[in-house]
C-alpha positions as CSV (number, residue, x, y, z in Angstrom):
1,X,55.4,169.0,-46.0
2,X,58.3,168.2,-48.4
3,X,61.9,167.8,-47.0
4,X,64.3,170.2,-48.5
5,X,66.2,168.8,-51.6
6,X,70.1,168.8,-51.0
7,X,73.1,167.7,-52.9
8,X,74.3,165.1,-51.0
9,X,77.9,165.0,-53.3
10,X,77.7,168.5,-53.5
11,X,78.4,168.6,-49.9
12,X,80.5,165.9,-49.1
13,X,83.1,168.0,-51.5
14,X,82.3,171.4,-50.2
15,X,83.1,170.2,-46.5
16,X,86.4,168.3,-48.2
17,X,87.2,171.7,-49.7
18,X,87.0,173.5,-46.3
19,X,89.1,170.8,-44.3
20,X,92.1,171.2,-47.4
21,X,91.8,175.1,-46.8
22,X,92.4,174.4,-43.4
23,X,95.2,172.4,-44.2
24,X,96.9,174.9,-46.4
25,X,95.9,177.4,-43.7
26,X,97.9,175.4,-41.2
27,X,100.7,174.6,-43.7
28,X,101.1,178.3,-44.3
29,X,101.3,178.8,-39.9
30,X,103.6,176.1,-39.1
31,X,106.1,177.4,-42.5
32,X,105.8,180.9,-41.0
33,X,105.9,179.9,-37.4
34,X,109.4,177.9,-39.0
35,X,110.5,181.0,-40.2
36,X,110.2,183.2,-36.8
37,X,112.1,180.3,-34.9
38,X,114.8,180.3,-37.0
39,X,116.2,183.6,-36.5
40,X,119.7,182.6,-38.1
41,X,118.1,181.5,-41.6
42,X,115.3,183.7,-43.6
43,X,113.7,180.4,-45.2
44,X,111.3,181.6,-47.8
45,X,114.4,184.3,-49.3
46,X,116.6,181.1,-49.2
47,X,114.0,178.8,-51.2
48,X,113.1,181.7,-53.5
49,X,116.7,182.3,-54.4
50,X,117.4,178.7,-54.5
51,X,114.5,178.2,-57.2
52,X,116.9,176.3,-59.7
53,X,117.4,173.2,-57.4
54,X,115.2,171.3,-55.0
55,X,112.9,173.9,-53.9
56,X,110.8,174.1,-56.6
57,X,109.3,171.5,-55.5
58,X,108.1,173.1,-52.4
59,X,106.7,176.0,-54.4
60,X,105.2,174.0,-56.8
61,X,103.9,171.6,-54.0
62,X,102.2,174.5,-52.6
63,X,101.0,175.9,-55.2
64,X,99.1,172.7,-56.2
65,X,97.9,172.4,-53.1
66,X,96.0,175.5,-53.5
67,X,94.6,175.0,-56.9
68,X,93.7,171.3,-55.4
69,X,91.7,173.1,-52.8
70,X,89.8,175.1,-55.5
71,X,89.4,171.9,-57.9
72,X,87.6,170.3,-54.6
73,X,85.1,173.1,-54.5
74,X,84.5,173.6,-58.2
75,X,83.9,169.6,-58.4
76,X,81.1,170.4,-55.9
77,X,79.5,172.8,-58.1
78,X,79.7,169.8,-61.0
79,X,77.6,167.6,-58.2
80,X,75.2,170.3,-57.5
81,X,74.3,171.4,-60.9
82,X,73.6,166.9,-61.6
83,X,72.2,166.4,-57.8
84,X,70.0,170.1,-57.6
85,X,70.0,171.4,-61.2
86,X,69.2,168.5,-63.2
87,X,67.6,166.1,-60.5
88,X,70.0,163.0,-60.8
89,X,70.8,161.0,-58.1
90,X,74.1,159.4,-57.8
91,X,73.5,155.5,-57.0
92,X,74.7,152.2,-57.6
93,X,77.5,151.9,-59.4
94,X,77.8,155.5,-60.1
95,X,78.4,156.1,-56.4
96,X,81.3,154.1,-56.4
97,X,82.8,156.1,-58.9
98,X,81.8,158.8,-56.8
99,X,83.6,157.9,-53.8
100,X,86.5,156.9,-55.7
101,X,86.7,160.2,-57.3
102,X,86.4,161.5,-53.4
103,X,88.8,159.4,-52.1
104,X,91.1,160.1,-54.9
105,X,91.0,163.9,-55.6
106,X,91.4,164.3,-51.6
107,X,94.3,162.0,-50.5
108,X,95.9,161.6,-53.8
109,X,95.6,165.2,-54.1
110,X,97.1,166.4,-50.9
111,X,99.2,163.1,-50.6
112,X,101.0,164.7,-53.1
113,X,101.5,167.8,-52.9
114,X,102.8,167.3,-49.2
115,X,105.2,165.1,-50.7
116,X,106.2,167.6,-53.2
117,X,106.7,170.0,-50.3
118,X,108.6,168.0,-48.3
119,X,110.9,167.1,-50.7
120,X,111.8,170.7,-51.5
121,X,112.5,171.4,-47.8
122,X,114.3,167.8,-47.4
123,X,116.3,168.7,-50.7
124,X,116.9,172.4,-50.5
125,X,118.5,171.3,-46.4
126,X,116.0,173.5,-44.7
127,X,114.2,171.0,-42.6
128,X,117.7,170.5,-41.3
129,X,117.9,173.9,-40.2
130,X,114.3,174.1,-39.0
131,X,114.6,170.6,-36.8
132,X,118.1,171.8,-35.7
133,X,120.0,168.9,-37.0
134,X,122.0,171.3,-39.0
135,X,123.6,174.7,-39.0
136,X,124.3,175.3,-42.4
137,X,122.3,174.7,-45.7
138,X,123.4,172.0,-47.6
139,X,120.8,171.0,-50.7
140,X,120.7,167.5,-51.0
141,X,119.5,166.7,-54.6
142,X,120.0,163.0,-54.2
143,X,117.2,162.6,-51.6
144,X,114.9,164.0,-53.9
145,X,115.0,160.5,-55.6
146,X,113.0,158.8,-52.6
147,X,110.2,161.0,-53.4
148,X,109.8,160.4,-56.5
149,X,107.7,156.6,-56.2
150,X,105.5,157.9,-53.1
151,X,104.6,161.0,-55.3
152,X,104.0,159.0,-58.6
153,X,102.1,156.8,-56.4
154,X,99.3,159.1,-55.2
155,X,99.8,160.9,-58.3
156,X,98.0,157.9,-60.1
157,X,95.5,157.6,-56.8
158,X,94.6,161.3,-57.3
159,X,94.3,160.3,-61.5
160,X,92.2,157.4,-60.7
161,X,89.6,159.4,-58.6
162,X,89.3,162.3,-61.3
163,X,88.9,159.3,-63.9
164,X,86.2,157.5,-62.0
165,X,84.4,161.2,-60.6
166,X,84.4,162.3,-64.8
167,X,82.8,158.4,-65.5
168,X,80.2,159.2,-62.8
169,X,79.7,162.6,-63.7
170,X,79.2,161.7,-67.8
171,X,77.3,158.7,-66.9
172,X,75.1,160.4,-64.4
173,X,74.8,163.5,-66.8
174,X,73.4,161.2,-70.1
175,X,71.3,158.9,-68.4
176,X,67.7,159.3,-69.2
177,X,65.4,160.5,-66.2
């Protein structure tokens, strides 16, 4: 009896695509658990209406974050149609690339956008109001400068990873069976 084919890369992004939902998921709990704590403040109006300034960046962070989440599961379609489809493996060399492209697309990713969400609450002074260190909101636009390294930073780690998973995946794709 055979043993059943499976994608092995196809999986490993799947189950990487889940765990980021789940982060969003929780992300999207703790921001509304935020908001019914802080009965003084409605958070979400305040960073809607404050779109011009810091808080775009926690908009934008999020949104990322969720189109991250979906890149994730579509790159695991890529794998499947080279792993199942096509009846590549992925070995050697091209496995690094692999992994790099894991590693990459799942902490660069969400390495950044949490950044870029937690800038726009640092910056738009709602994390002051939701830790209680402060009782008004005061946007700090010159903090937003700290972020900008660490997000450039895993910026170029997420980069690197879709760089080396599009080398694997060309590679893997043309080689001859």
């Amino acid at each position: 009896m055979q043993g059943i084919a499976k994608s092995v890369w196809s999986n490993r992004f799947i189950i990487a695509a889940i765990v980021q939902g789940a982060v969003t998921t929780g992300l999207t709990l703790v921001i509304v658990a935020a908001q019914m704590l802080t009965s003084g403040t409605n958070i979400i109006q305040f960073l809607s209406l404050s779109f011009e300034g810091p808080a775009k960046w926690f908009f934008l962070g999020y949104i990322f974050y969720l189109i991250l989440v979906v890149a994730i599961a579509v790159t695991a379609v890529f794998y499947n149609h080279l792993e199942m489809g096509m009846g590549r493996q992925i070995r050697g060399f091209r496995s690094v690339l692999a992994w790099i492209h894991f590693v990459g697309m799942n902490v660069g990713g969400a390495a950044t956008t949490i950044a870029m969400i937690f800038a726009g609450l640092a910056g738009s002074g709602i994390l002051g109001v939701i830790l209680g260190g402060s009782d008004s909101l005061q946007p700090n636009v010159a903090i937003m400068e700290q972020f900008i390294p660490i997000i450039a930073a895993f910026t170029g780690l997420l980069s690197i990873g879709v760089f080396a998973g599009g080398l694997a995946y060309i590679t893997t794709y043309l080689r001859k069976k």
